[in-house]
Residue, then its C-alpha position, 0 to 999 in steps of 0.5 A: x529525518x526530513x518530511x519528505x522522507x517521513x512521507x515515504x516511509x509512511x506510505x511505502x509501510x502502508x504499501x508494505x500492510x496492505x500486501x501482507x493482509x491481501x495475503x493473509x486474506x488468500x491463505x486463511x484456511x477461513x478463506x475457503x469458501x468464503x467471498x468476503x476474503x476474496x473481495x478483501x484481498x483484491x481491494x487491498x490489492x487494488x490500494x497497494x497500486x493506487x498507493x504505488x501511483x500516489x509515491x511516483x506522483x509524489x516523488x515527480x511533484x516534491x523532486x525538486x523541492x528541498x523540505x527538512 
């Protein structure tokens, strides 16, 4: 397993976290009423997209780099 790909996994997993806690955040019945998951849910939201942001930045910096 290369380092690049290691790094890939990694930040799509974060990704991947980040969206399933915004949704949790969204449909817990705790959530009603309360701005505290509202605003949680948005942030991670917003950190799913800079993390999107960061893999394509990643990718168009390490493409032609050969990293084992």
């Amino acid at each position: 397993m290369s380092l690049k790909f290691l790094h890939q996994v990694i930040i799509f997993a974060a990704m991947a976290i980040s969206l399933v806690f915004s949704y949790w955040c969204f449909t817990s019945p705790d959530a009603v009423g309360n701005t505290r998951y509202l605003i949680a849910g948005i942030g991670c939201i917003f950190i799913a997209i800079a993390l999107v942001g960061y893999e394509i930045h990643f990718l168009k910096k390490t493409r032609r780099l050969i990293i084992n």
